[in-house]
N, C-alpha and C positions, 0 to 999 in steps of 0.2 A: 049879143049878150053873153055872158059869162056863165057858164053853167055853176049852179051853187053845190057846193061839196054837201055830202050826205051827211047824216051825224055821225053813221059807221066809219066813213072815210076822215071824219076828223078825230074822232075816237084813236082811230088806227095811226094817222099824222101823229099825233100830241104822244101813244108810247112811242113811236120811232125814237119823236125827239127826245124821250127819258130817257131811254133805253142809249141815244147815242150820245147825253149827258152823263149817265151812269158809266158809258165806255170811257169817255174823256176824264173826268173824276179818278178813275179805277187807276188808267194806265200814269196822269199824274202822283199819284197817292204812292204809286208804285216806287218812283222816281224817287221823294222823299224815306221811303225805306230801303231801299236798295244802297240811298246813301249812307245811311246809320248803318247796315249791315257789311257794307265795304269798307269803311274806319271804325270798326268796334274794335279790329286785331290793332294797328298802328297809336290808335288812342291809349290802348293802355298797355302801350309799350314798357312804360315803369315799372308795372306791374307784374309783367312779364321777365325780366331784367332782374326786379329785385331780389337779395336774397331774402326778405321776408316771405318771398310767393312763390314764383318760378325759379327765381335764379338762373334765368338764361346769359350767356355770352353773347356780346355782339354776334358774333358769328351764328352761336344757333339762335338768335331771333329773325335773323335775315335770312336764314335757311328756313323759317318755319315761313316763308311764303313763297318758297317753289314751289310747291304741289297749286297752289293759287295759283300760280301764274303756267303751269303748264297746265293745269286745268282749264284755266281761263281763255285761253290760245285754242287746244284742240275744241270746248265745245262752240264756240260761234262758227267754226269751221264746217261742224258738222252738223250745226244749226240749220244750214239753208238746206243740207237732206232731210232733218229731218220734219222742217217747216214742210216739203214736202209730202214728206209720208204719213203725219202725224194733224197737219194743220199749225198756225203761226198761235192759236189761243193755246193748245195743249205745248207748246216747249214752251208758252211764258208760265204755265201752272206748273211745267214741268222746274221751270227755274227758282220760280217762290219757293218749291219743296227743297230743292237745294239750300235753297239759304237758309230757311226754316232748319234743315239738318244742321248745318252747321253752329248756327245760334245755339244747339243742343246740344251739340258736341262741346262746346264750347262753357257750356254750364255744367257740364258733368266732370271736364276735364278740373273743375277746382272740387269737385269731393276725392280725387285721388291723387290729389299735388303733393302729398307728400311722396308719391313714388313715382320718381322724377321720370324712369323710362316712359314707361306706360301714361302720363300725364302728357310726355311732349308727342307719342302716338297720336293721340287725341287731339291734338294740337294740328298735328300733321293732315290729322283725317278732316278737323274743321276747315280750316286754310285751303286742302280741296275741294271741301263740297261746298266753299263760299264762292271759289274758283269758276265753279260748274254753274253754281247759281248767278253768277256775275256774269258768265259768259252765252249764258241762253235767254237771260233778263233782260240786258241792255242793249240789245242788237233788236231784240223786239217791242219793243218800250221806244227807240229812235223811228222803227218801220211804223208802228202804229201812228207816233205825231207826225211822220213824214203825211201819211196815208190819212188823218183824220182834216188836218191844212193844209190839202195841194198849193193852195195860192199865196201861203205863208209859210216855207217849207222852213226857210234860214229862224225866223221867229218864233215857230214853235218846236224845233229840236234845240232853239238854245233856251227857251223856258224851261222845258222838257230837264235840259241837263242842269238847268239854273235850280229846278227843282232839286234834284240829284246833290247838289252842291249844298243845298241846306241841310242837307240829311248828314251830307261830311261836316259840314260844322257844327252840326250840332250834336254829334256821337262822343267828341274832347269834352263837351260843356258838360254832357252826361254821366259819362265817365268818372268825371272830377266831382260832380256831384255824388257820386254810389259811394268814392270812396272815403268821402267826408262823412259818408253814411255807416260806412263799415260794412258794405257790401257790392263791390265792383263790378260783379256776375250782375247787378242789379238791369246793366245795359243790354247786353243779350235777352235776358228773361224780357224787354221792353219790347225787343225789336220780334222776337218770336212771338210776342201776344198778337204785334202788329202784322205782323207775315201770315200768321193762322187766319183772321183776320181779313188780310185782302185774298186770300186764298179762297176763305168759303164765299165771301162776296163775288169773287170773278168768276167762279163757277157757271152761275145764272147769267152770264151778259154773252150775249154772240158773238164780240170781241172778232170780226172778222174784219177784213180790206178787199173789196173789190178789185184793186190792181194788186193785190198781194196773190187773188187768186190766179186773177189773169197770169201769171209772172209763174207760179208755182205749176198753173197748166201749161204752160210753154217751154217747162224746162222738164224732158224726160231724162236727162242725163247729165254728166258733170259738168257745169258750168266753167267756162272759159275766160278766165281773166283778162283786160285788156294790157296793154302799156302802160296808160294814164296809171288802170288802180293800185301801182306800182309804185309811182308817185305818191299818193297819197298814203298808198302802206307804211313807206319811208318817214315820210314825217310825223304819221302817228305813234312811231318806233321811237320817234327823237322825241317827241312828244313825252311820254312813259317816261322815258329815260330824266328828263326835267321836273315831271311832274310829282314822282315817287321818290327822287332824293330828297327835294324840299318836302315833302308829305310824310314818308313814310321816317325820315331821319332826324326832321329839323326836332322834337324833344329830345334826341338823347344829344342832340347839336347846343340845345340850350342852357342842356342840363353840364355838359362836360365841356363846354370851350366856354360859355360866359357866366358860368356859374348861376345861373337859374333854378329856382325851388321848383318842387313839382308841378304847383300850382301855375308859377309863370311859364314853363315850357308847354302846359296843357293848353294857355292863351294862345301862345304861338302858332301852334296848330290848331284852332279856333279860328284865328285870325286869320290862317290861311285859307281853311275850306273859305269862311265869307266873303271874304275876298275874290277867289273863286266863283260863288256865288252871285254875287254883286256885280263883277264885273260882267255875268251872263245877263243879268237881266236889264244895267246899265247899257248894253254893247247892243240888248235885239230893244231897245226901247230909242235909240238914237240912231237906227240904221238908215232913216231920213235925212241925217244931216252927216255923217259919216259911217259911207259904206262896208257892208262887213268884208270886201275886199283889202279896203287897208287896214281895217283893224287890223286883218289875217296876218299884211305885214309888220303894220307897230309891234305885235303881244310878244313877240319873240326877243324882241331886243330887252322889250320891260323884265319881260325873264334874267334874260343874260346881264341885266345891270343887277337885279337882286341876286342874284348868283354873289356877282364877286362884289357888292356890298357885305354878304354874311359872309366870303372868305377873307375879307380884309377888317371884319371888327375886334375892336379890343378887348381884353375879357374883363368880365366882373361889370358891363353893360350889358345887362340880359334884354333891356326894352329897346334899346338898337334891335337886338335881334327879334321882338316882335314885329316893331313897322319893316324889316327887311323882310318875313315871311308875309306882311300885308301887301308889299311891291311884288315878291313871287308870285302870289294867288291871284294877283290883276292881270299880271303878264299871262300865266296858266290859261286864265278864265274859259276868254272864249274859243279855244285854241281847238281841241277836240270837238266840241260839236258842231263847229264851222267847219271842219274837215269832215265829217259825216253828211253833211247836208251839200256843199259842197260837189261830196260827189257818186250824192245819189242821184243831184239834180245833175249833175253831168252824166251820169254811168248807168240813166233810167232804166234799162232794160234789166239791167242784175240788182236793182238797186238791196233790196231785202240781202244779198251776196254782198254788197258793198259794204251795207253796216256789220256783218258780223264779223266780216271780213279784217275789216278796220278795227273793231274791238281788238280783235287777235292779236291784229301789231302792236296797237295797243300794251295789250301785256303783254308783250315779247319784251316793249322796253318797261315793261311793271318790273317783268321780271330779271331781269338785267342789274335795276339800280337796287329792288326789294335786297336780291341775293350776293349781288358783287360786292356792294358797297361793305358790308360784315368782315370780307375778307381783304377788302382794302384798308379797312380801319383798323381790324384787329392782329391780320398776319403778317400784312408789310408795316404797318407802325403810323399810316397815313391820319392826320388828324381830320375832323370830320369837316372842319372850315378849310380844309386843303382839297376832301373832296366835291365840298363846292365849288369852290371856285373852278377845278376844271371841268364840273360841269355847265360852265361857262362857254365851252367849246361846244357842247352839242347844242344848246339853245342859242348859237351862234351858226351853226350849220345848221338849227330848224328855219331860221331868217332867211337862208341864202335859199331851201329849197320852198320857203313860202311864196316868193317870187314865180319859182317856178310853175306855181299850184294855179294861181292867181291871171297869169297871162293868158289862159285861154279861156278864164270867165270873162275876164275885160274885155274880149276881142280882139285879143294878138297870139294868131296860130304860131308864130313863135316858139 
């Protein structure tokens, strides 16, 4: 016979299970503002740009996300020390506070816009601590779904980032909303109410992983990269590099080569995060009938056609160039967090190291296309549908190294 549980013993079952609903909850929730918090800068690009507000230059708007993206690089890096020395729940609380900074910086920076030095400071100092907050956030937000779904690893990092992805599309929608309002700052003030928010609620949650501890106990010292994670460092470089021309450029792409109102180049980017989106939650919802090994190889080429669709459009069709950022964002999609899951389930032993790992490269290529692309556009005379299209080439050499990625999941040491 079956021994019958006690009423204490199910008392104690029933909070687990809250308690490890409340975790799951918490770390999606996250997902969704981290995304609004990572396109509040790129969405109100206009804004930035204009001489009504900022008046920035190509150039210093793509400059105002280097400190992002060198931020963003060194903390995943020094994420997995400090997951170590700190625990994996205090660097995600440590990263909410980050972004919450920056959301701040960021609303403070328009009561002193008319003084431009000190305003683009501010600018400077948000963009890194969005940096900081991006890059301790989402390294551990992937660890936790990896660690919450053993047996659904690929399914719930691409929910996880499906999540993430509505939060990018829906930060343009917002955006264009505040300013219909007459008040653009209106988006930060959103996402900080939301940040403060899941800050004091995740405080109360144990937010811990059992194999995160295991993994954290076993590593006294600097961890040792393999071969492979090399591999996949690479193409999440090439990754970035695709992902933030079409992201972080396609409104001033819409606004200056096809002559797009604000409003329609706000679409564009809209369109892209969902897309995005969609295509994450389409791709881990048909992994039964098409495995996310080939997705790995289709999205790349879908990339590299929308590429040189928006380098080959006509001007003065601004909604060509909406469905060509709608073919970007599917290509995009599920690219990054198949490469994460990928290869933690490969690289189990460092995997917590894998994810921030990979964030890193990540923005190496954020930062690459965030910063280049300003001075390709504005110092050599390059049009910004010219710099599409040779981004054509790298989402052409993400294809070739996705193969690479792929053969030793399938079963060809190769």
């Amino acid at each position: 016979m079956h021994a019958q549980k006690t009423p204490h013993a199910q008392q104690t079952h029933a909070q687990t299970t809250h308690a490890q609903k409340s975790e799951v909850a918490a770390v999606y929730a996250a997902g969704i503002v981290q995304g609004l918090a990572l396109v509040t800068f790129p969405a109100a690009s206009t804004i930035f740009t204009s001489p009504r507000y900022y008046g920035l230059s190509s150039t210093a708007y793509g400059s105002m996300f280097l400190p992002q993206a060198i931020l963003a690089v060194a903390a995943p890096l020094l994420g997995a020390g400090f997951v170590r020395r700190l625990g994996i729940k205090r660097v995600y609380l440590l990263g909410l506070a980050a972004n919450l900074t920056a959301m701040g910086l960021l609303v403070a920076s328009e009561l002193v816009r008319d003084n431009g030095p000190l305003a683009y400071g501010m600018l400077l100092a948000a963009t890194a601590s969005l940096g900081t907050g991006f890059g301790l956030t989402v390294p551990t937000l992937n660890t936790y779904a990896n660690g919450f779904f053993p047996r659904s690893v690929d399914s719930a990092v691409l929910i996880l980032n499906a999540l993430l992805g509505l939060g990018t599309a829906l930060a343009p929608v917002f955006v264009t909303l505040f300013v219909e309002l007459g008040a653009w700052w209106g988006l930060p003030v959103l996402v900080a109410v939301m940040l403060l928010g899941l800050l004091v609620s995740s405080v109360g949650l144990p937010l811990q992983i059992e194999s995160m501890n295991h993994e954290a106990a076993g590593s006294s010292g600097r961890t040792t990269l393999p071969t492979r994670f090399w591999i996949y460092a690479g193409f999440a470089v090439l990754y970035g590099i695709v992902e933030t021309t079409s992201g972080n450029w396609v409104t001033l792409y819409m606004r200056e080569d096809l002559d797009a109102t604000s409003a329609l180049a706000s679409l564009a980017l809209t369109v892209f995060w969902a897309t995005v989106t969609g295509g994450r939650i389409l791709f881990a919802a048909i992994e039964g009938w098409m495995p996310e090994t080939r997705t790995y190889r289709i999205l790349p080429f879908v990339a590299a056609i929308a590429l040189g669709v928006s380098a080959s459009l006509p001007a003065r069709h601004p909604w060509l160039g909406v469905l060509a950022a709608a073919l970007a964002g599917l290509g995009c999609s599920a690219l990054l967090p198949l490469t994460i899951s990928f290869g933690q389930k490969e690289l189990t032993a460092i995997a917590a190291s894998v994810a921030g790992g990979l964030i890193a490269s990540y923005q190496i290529g954020y930062g690459i296309a965030a910063f280049g692309v300003g001075p390709l556009h504005e110092g050599a005379g390059l049009s910004l549908a010219a710099v599409f299209g040779a981004t054509t080439v790298v989402a052409l050499a993400m294809a070739a190294l996705a193969r690479v990625v792929v053969r030793r999941l399938e079963g060809d040491p190769s």
